[in-house]
DRENPA-3360 file (N, C-alpha, C; in nm, 2 decimals, always signed):
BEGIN
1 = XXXXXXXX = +3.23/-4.47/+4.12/+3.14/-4.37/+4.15/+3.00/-4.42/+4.13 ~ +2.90/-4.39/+4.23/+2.80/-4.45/+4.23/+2.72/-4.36/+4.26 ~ +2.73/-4.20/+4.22/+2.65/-4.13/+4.24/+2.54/-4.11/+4.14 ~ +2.42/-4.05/+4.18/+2.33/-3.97/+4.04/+2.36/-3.90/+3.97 ~ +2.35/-3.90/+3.86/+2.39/-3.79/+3.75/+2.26/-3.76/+3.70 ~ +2.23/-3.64/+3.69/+2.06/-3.56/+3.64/+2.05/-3.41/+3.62 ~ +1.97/-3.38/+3.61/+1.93/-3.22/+3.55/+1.84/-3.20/+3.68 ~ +1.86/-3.10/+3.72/+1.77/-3.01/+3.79/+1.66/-2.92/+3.73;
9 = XXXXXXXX = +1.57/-2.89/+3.82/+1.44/-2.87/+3.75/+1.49/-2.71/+3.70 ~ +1.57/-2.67/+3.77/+1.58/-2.48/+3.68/+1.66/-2.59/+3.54 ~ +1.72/-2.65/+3.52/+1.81/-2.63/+3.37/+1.71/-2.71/+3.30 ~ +1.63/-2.81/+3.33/+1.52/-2.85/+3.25/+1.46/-2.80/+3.22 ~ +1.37/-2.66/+3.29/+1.33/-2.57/+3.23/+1.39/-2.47/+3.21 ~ +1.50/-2.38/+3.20/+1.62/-2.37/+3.09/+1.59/-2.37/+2.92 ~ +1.63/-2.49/+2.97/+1.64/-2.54/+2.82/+1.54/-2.55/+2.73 ~ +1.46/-2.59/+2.83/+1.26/-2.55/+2.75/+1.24/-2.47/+2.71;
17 = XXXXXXXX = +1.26/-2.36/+2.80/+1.25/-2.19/+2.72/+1.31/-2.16/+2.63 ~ +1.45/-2.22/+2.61/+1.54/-2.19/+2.50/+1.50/-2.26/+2.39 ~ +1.45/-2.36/+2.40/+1.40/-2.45/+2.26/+1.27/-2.37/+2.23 ~ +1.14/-2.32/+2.30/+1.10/-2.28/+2.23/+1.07/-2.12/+2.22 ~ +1.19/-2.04/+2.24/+1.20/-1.94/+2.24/+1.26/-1.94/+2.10 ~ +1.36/-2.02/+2.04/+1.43/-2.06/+1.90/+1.27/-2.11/+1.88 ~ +1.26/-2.18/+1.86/+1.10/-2.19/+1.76/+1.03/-2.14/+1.73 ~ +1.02/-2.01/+1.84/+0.87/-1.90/+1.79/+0.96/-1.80/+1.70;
25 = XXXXXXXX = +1.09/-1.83/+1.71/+1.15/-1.68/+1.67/+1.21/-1.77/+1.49 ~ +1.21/-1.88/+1.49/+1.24/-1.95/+1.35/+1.12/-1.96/+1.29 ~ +1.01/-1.99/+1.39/+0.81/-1.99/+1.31/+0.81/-1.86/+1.24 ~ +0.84/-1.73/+1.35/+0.83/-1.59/+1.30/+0.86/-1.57/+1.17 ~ +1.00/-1.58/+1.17/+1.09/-1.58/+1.00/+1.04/-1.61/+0.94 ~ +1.02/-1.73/+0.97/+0.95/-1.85/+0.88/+0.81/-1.87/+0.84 ~ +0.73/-1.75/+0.84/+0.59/-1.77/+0.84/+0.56/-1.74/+0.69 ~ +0.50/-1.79/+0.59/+0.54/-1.78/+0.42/+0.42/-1.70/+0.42;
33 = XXXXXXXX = +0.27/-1.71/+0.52/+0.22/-1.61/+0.45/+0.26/-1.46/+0.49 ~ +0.33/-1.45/+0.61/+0.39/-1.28/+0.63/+0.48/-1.28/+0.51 ~ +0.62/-1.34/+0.52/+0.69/-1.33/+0.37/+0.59/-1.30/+0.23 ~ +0.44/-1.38/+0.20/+0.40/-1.30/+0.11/+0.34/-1.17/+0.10 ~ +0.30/-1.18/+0.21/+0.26/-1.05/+0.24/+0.34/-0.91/+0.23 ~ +0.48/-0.94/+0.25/+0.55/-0.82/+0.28/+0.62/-0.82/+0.08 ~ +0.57/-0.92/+0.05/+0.66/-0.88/-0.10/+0.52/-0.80/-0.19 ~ +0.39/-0.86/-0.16/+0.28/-0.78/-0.18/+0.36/-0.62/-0.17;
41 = XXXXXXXX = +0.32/-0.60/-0.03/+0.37/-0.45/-0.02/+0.50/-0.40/-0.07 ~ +0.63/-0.49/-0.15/+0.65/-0.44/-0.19/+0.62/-0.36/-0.31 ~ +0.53/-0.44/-0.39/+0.44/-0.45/-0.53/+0.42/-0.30/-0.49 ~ +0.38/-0.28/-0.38/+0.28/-0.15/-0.35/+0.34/-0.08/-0.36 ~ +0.49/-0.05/-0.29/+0.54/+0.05/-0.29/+0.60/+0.12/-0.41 ~ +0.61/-0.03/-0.49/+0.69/+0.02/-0.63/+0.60/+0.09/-0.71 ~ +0.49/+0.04/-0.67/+0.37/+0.12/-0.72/+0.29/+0.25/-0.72 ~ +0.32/+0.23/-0.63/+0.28/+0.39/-0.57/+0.40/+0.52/-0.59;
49 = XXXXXXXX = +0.52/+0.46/-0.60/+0.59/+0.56/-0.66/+0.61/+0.55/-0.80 ~ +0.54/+0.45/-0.88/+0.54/+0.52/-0.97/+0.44/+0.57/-1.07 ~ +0.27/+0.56/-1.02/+0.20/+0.66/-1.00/+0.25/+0.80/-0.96 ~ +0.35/+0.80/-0.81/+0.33/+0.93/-0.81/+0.42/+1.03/-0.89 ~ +0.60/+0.91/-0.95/+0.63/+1.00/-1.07/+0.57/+0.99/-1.19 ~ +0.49/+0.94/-1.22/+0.37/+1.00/-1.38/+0.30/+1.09/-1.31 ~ +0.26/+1.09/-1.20/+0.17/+1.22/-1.21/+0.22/+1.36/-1.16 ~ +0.35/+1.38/-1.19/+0.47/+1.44/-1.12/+0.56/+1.52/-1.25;
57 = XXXXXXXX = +0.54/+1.35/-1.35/+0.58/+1.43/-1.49/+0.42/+1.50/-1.55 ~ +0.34/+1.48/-1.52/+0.19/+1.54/-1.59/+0.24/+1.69/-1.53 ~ +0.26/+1.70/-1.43/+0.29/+1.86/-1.35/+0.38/+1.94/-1.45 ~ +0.49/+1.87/-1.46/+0.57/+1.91/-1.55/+0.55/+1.93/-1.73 ~ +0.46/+1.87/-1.79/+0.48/+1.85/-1.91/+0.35/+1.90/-1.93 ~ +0.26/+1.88/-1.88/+0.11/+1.90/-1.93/+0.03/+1.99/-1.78 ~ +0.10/+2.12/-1.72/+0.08/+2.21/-1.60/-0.13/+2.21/-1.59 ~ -0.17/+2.20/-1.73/-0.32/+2.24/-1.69/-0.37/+2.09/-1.69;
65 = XXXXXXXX = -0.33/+1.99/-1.73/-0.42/+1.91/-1.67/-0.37/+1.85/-1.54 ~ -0.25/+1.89/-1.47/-0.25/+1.82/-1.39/-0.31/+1.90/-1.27 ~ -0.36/+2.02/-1.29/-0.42/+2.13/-1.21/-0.59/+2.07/-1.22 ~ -0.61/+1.98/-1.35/-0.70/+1.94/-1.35/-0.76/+1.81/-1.21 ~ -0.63/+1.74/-1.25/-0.64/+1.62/-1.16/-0.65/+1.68/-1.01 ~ -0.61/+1.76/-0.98/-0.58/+1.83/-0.81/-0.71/+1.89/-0.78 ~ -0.80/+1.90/-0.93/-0.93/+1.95/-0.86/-1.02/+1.81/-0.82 ~ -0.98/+1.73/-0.90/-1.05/+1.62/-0.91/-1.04/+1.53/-0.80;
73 = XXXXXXXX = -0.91/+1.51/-0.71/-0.88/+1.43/-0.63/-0.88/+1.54/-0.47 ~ -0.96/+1.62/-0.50/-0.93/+1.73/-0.38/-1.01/+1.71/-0.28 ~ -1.00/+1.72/-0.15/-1.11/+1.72/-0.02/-1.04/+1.56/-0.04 ~ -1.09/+1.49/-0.07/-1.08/+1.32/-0.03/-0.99/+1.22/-0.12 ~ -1.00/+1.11/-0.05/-0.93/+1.04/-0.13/-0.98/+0.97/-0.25 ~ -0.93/+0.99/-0.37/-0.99/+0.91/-0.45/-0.93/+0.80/-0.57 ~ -1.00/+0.68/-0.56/-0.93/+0.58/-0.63/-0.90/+0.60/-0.78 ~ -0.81/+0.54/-0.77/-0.72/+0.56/-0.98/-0.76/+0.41/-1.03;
81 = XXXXXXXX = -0.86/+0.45/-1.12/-0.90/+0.32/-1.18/-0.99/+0.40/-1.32 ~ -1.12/+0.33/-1.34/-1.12/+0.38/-1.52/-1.35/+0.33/-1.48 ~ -1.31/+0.28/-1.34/-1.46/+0.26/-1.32/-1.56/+0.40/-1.28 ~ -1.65/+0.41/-1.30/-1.76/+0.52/-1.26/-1.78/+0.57/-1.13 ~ -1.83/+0.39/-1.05/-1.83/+0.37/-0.97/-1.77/+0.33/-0.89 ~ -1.71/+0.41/-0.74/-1.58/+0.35/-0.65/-1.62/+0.34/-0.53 ~ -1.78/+0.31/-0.49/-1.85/+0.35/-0.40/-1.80/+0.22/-0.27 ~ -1.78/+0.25/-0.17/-1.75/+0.11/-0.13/-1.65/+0.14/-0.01;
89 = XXXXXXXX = -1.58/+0.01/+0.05/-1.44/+0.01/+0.13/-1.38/-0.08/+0.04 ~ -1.22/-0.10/+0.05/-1.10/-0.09/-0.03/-1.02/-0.11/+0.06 ~ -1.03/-0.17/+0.18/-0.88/-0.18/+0.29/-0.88/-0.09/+0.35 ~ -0.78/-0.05/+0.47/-0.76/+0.02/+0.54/-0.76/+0.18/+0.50 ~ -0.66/+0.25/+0.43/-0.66/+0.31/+0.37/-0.77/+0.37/+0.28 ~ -0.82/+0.32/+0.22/-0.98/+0.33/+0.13/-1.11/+0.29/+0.17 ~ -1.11/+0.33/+0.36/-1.23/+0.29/+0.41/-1.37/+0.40/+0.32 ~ -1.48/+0.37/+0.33/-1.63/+0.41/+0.25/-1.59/+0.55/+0.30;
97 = XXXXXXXX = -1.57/+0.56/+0.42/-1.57/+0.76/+0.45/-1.48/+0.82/+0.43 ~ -1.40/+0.76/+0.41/-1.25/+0.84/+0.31/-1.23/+0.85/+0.22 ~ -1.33/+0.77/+0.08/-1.29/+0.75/-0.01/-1.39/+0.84/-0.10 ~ -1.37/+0.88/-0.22/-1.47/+0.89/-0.29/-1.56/+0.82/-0.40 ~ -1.69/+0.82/-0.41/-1.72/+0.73/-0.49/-1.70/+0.71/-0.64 ~ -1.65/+0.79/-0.71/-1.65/+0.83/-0.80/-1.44/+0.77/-0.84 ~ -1.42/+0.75/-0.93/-1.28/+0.71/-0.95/-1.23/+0.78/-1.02 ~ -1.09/+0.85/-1.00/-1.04/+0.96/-1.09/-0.93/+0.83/-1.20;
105 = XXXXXXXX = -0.98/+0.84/-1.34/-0.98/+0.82/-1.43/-0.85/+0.81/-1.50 ~ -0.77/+0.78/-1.52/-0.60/+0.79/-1.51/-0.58/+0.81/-1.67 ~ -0.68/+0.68/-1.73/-0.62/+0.61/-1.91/-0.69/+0.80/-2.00 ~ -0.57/+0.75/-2.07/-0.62/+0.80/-2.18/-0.52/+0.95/-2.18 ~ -0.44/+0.99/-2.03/-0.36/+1.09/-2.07/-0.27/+1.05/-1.95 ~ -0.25/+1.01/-1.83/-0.19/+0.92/-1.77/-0.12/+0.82/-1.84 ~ -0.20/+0.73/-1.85/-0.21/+0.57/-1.94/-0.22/+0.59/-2.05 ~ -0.17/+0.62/-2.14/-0.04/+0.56/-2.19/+0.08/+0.62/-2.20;
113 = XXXXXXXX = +0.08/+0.79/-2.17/+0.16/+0.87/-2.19/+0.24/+0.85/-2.09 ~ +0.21/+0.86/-1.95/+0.36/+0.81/-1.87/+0.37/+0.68/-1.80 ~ +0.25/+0.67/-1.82/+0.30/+0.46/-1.77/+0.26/+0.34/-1.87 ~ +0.25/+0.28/-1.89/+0.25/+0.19/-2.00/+0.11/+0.12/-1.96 ~ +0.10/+0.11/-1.88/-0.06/+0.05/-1.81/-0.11/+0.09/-1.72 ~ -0.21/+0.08/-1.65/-0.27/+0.08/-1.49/-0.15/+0.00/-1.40 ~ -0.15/+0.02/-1.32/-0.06/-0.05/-1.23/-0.21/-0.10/-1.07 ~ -0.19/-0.22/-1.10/-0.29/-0.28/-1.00/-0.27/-0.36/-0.85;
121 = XXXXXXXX = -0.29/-0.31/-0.76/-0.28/-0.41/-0.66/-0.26/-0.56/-0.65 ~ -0.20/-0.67/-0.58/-0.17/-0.79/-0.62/-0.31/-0.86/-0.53 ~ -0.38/-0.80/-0.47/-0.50/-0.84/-0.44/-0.59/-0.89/-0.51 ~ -0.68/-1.01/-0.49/-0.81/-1.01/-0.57/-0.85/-0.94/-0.57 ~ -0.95/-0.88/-0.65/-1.08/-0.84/-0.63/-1.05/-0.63/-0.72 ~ -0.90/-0.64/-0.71/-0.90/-0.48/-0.81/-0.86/-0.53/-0.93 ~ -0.87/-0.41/-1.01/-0.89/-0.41/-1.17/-0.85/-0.26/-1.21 ~ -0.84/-0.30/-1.34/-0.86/-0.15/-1.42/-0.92/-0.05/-1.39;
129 = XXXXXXXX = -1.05/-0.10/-1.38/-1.20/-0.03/-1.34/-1.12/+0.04/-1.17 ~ -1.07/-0.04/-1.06/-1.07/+0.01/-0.95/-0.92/-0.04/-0.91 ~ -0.80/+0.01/-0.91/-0.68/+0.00/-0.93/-0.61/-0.06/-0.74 ~ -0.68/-0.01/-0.67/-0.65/-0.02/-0.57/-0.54/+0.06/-0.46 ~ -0.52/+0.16/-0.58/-0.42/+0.31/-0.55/-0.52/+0.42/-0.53 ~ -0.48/+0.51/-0.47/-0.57/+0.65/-0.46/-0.48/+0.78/-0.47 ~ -0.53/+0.87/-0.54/-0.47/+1.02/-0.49/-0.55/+1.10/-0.44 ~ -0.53/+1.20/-0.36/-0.60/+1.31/-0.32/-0.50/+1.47/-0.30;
137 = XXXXXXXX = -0.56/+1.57/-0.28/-0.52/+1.66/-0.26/-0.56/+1.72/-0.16 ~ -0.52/+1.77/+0.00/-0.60/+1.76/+0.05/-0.44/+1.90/+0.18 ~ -0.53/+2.04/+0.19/-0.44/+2.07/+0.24/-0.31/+2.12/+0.17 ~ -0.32/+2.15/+0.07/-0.18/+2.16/-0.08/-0.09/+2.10/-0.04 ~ -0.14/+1.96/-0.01/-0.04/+1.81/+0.00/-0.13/+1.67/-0.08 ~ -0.04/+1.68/-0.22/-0.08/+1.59/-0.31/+0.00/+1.46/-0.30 ~ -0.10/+1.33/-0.27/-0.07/+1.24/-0.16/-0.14/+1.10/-0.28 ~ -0.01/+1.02/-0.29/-0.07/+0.85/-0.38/-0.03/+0.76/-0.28;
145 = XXXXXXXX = -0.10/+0.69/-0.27/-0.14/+0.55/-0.16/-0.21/+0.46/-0.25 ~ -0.15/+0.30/-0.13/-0.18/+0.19/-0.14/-0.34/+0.18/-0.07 ~ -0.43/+0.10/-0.08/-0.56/+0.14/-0.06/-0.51/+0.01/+0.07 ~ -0.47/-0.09/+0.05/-0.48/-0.20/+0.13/-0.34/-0.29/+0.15 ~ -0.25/-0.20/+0.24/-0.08/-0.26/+0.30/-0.16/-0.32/+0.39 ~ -0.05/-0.48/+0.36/-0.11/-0.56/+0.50/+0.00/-0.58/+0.60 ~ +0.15/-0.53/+0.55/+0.25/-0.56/+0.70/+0.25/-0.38/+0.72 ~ +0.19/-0.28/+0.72/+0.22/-0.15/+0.79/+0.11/-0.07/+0.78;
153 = XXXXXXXX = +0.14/-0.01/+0.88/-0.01/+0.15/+0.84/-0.05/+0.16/+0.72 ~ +0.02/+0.23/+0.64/+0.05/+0.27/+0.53/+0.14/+0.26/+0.42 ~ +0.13/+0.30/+0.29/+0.20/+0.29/+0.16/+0.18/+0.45/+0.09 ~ +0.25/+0.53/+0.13/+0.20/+0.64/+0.03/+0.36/+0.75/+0.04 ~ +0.33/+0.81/-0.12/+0.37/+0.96/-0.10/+0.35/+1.06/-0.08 ~ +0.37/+1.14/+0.00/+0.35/+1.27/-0.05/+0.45/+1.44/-0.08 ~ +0.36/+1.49/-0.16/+0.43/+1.59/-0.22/+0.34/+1.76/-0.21 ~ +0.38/+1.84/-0.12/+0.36/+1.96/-0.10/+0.30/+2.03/-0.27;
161 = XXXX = +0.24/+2.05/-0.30/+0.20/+2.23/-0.39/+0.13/+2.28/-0.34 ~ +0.18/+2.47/-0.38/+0.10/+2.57/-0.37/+0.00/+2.58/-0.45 ~ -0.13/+2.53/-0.51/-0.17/+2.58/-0.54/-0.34/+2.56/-0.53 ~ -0.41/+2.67/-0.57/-0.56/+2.65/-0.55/-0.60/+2.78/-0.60;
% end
């Protein structure tokens, strides 16, 4: 037999597309900073729910100050941290016109009574002073969020009360 034996130009490119159709979809997987990124948000999530059961047991255990906090975090959103000043943007979620400048204050009947510390963003740049979580009340829907999810819209709870 003395014939040609070869690839035709459809299965050469074929196969091109399939090699790097398998590469973009193994790069995808495989990209460490989204993997860090999405375990970040997990941090957030675990965080934010459990901000929002301490301040869920404050409803329950201590009814007037948490009536306090719902005046405090009301109309806007406002960061949980221990600073004065919250004036600023904070990520998506905690842009300057949604936030308030002012930080609702968590330590001292929060901290230490239902959580053992501040619970902080894995971000640079937050602290004690500015936690990188917010609550508001807004609507008699009392609402804790992540100030700055980087794989989704959002990180938050929310929870319906009547009251005002």
């Amino acid at each position: 037999m003395n014939g040609m034996h070869g690839y035709t130009y459809i299965e050469v490119l074929t196969a091109s597309l399939l090699i790097i159709v398998v590469g973009l979809v193994i790069a995808l997987f495989m990209n460490p900073s989204y993997q860090v990124a999405r375990e970040r948000d997990a941090i957030r999530e675990d965080a934010v729910r459990e901000y929002m059961e301490a301040f869920l047991d404050v409803q329950l255990e201590d009814p007037e100050r948490f009536e306090e906090i719902l005046e405090e975090v009301q109309t806007d959103r406002t960061m949980i941290g221990v600073a004065t000043d919250c004036s600023g943007s904070f990520g998506a979620a905690c842009a300057d016109s949604v936030l308030k400048d002012v930080c609702m204050d968590a330590s001292g009947d929060v901290v230490p009574v239902y959580l053992d510390e501040m619970i902080i963003d894995p971000v640079d740049g937050f602290s004690e002073r500015r936690t990188g979580f917010y609550a508001a009340y807004i609507g008699g829907i009392f609402e804790v969020g992540a100030c700055y999810p980087e794989t989704r819209d959002a990180i938050q709870l929310q929870k319906r009360f009547d009251w005002e």
